[in-house]
C-alpha positions as CSV (number, residue, x, y, z in Angstrom):
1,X,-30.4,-37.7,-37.4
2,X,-30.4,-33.8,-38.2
3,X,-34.1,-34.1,-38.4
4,X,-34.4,-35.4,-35.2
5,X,-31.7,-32.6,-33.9
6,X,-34.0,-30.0,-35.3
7,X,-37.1,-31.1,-33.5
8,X,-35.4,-31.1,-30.0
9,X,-33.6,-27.6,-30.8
10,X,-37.4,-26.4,-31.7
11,X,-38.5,-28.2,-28.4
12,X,-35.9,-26.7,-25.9
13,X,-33.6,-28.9,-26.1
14,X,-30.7,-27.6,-27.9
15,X,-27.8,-27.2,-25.5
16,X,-27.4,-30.9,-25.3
17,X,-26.3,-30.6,-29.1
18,X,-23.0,-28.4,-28.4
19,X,-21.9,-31.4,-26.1
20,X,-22.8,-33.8,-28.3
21,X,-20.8,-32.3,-31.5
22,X,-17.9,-31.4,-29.4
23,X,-17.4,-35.1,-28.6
24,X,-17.8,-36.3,-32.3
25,X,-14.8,-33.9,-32.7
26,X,-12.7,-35.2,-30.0
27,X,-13.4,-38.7,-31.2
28,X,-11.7,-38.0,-34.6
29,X,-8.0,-36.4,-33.2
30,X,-7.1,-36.3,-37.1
31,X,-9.8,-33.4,-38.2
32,X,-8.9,-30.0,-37.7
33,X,-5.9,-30.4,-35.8
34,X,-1.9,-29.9,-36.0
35,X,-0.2,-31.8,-33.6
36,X,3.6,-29.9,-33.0
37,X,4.5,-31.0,-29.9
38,X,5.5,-27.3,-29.0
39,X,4.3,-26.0,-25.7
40,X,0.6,-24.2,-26.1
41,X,1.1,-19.6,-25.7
42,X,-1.6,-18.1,-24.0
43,X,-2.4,-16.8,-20.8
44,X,-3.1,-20.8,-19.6
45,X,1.4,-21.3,-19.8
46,X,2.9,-19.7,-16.3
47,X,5.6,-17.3,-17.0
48,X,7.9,-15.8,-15.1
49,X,8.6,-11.7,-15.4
50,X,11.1,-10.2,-13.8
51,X,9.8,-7.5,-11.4
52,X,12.0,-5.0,-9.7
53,X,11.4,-4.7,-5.9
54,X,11.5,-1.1,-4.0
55,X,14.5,-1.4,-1.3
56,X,12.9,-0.5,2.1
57,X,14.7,2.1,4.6
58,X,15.2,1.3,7.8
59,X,12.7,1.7,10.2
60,X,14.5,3.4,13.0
61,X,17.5,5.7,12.2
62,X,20.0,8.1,14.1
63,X,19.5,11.9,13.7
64,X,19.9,14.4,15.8
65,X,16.8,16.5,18.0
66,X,16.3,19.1,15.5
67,X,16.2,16.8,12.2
68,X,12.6,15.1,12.6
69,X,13.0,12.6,15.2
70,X,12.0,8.8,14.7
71,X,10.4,7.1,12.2
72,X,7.7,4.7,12.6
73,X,6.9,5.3,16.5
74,X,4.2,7.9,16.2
75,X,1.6,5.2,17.2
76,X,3.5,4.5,20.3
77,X,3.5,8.3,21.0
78,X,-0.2,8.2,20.7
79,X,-0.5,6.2,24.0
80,X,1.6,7.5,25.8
81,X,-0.5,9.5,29.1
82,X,0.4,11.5,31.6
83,X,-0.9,12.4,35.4
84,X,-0.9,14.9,37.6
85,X,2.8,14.8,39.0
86,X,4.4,14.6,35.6
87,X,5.0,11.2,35.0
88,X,4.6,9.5,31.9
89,X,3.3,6.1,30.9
90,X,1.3,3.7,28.6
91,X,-1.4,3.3,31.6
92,X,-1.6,4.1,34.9
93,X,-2.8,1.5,37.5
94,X,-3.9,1.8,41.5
95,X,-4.0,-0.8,43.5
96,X,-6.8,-1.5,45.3
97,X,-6.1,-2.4,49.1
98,X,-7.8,-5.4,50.6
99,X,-9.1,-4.6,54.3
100,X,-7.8,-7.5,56.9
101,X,-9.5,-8.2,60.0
102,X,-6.3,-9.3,61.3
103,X,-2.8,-9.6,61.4
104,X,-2.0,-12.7,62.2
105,X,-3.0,-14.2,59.0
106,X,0.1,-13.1,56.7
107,X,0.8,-16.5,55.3
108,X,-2.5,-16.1,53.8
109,X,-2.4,-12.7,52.1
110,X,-4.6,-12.5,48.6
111,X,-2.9,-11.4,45.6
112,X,-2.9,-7.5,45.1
113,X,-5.7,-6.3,42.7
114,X,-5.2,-3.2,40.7
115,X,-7.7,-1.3,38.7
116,X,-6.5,1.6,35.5
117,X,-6.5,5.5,36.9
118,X,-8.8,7.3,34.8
119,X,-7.7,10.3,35.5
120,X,-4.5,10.9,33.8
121,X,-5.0,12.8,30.4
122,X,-2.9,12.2,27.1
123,X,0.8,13.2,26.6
124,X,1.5,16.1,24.2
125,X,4.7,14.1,22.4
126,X,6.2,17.1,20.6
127,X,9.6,15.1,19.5
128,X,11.4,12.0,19.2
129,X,15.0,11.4,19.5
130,X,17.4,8.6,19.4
131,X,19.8,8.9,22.2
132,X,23.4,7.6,21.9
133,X,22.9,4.7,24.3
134,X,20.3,3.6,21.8
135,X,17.0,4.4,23.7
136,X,14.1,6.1,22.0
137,X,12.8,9.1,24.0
138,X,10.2,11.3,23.7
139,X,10.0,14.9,24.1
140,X,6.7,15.5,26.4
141,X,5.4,19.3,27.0
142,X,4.5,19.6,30.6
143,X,3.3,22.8,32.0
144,X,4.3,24.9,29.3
145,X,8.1,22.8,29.5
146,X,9.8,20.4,27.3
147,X,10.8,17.8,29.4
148,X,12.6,14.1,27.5
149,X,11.2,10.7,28.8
């Protein structure tokens, strides 16, 4: 039989002979093996490691104007534009009037359409605050002035 195993390994075909030996072996449980009925070591068992976890602040806290404002809301500040008259928002919207031929057709009055103004220009958030009443405001430079939305 090793003869004939030589010729096939000389041929090419010698990785069918690791499967083949390895189950002869598992045939015969009493060669080679110590049966302790303990539980196998290795990275194959799961266990469990204790792993200590970093406590998380808060993600909004109290302080007062001058100690750094809020935490966390600087991508909210980012957004925020202004226009012309000073007022602040997250967009600005102008609604776009339909013409009507006439008036005696209120009942059917089409929704109003509105369309985002272009022409505001970002807001220069300087600060933010957390008031007592719990609102966040933001400290918004506007023509040369501090001014608190």
């Amino acid at each position: 039989m090793k003869f004939l195993r030589r010729i096939a390994g000389f041929l090419g075909f010698a990785k069918d002979e690791a499967h083949e030996v390895k189950d002869e072996d598992e045939d015969n449980p009493d060669v080679n093996r110590v049966e302790t009925h303990l539980p196998r070591k290795g990275f194959s068992v799961p266990v469990q490691v204790p792993v200590e976890r970093a406590q998380v602040g808060p993600v909004v806290i109290p302080c007062s104007v001058g100690e750094g404002g809020v935490q966390g809301l600087r991508w909210y500040a980012r957004r925020l534009r202004i226009d012309e008259d000073g007022d602040v928002a997250d967009e600005f919207l102008n609604e776009i009037l339909a013409e009507t031929l006439s008036s005696t057709e209120d009942h059917h009055r089409p929704l109003p359409r509105f369309e985002v103004k272009y022409s505001t220009r970002p807001a220069k958030v300087r600060n933010q605050a957390l008031s007592l009443d719990g609102k966040i405001q933001q400290g918004v430079e506007y023509q040369g002035r501090l001014q608190w939305v």
